[in-house]
C-alpha positions in Angstrom: 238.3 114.6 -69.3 238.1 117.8 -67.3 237.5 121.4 -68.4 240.9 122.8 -68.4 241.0 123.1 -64.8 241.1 119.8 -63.5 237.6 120.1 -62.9 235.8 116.7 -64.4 232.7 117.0 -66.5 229.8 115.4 -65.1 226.5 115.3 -67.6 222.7 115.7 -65.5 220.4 113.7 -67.5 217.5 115.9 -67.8 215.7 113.3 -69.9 215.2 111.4 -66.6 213.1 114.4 -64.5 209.9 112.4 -66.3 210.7 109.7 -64.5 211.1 111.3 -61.4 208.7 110.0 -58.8 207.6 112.5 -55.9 208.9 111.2 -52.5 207.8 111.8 -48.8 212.0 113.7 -48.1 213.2 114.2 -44.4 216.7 116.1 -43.5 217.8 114.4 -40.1 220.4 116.1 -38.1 223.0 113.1 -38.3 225.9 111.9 -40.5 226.1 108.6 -41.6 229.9 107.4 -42.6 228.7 104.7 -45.2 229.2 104.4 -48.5 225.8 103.1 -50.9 222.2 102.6 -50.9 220.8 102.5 -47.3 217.4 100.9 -46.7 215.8 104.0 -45.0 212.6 103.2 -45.4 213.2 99.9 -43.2 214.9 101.7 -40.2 212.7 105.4 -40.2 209.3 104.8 -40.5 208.5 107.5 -38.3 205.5 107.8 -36.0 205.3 111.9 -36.3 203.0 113.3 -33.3 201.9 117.4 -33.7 203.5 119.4 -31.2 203.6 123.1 -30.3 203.3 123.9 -33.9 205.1 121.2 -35.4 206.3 117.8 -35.5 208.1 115.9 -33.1 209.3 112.0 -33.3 211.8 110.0 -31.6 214.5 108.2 -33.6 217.3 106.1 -31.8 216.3 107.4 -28.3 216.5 110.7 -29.1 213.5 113.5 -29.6 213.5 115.1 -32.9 211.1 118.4 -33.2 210.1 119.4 -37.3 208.2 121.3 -39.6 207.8 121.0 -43.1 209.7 123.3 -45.4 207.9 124.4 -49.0 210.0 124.8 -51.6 209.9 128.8 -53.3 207.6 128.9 -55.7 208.9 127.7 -59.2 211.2 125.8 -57.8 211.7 121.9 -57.8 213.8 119.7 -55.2 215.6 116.8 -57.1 217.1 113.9 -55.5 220.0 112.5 -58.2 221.6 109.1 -58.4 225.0 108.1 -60.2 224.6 106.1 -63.2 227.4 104.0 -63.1 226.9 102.6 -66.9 229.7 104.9 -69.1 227.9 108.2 -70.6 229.2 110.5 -73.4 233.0 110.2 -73.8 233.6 113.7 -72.4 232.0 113.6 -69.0 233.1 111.1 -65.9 230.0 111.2 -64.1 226.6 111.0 -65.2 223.7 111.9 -62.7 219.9 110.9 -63.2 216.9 112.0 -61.3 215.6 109.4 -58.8 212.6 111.5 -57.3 211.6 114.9 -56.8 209.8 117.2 -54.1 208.2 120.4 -53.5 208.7 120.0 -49.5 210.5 117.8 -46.8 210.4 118.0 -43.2 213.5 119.1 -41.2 214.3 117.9 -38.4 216.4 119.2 -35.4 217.4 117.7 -31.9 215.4 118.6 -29.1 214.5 122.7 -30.5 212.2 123.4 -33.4 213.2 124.5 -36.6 212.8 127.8 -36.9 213.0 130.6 -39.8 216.6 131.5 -38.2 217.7 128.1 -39.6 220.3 128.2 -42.4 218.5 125.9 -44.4 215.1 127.8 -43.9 217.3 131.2 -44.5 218.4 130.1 -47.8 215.6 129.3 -49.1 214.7 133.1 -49.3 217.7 133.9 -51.8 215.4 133.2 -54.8 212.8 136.4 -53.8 215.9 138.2 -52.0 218.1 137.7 -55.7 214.8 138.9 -57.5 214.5 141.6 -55.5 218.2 142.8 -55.6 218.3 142.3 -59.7 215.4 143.6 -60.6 215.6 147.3 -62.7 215.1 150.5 -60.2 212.6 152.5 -61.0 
């Protein structure tokens, strides 16, 4: 079914936030063309040294620097799986939570991450959209 625009429905099961278990989240700078669960945990186990006001690793050769990002206050990272069992008759998809955060670590090759990133920058937008919606006095 879609919603008249050929857009199908897809249902978030909020129900399953409870279960949601906080996870240790990194953002790599890499694509992976694959399809399905990946064993992450088995291949980055990553031995993070401190460095110039940050992190820095190495992963397949290659020097990563990071820093942890912190989510805006009142705000909640959620990492959502597909439940593949069939969910109200309406929707196609149905998502449930498989962990949540408050931070991650981003990672770049060979620079820092810096608050010029577009990932760092738009993480402002909640203060910025307060600030720009909010009565003048």
């Amino acid at each position: 079914m879609t919603d008249g625009h050929g857009t199908p429905f897809t249902r978030l099961q909020l129900e399953s936030l409870r279960s949601g278990v906080e996870e240790s989240l990194h953002l790599l700078p890499c694509q992976i063309h694959r399809q399905g669960v990946a064993k992450v945990d088995k291949f980055f186990s990553p031995a993070i040294r401190a460095a110039h006001g940050g992190k820095e690793v190495s992963f397949r050769g290659r020097k990563l620097r990071g820093q942890e990002v912190t989510l805006p206050a009142g705000y909640m990272g959620v990492v959502l799986k597909e439940d593949h069992k069939p969910c109200a008759e309406e929707e196609d998809r149905c998502l449930n939570v498989r962990s949540i955060f408050q931070s991650f670590t981003q990672w770049n090759l060979e620079t820092p991450p810096s608050a010029d990133d577009v990932l760092v920058m738009s993480l402002a937008w909640p203060k910025i959209a307060s600030a720009i919606h909010a009565p003048v006095e």
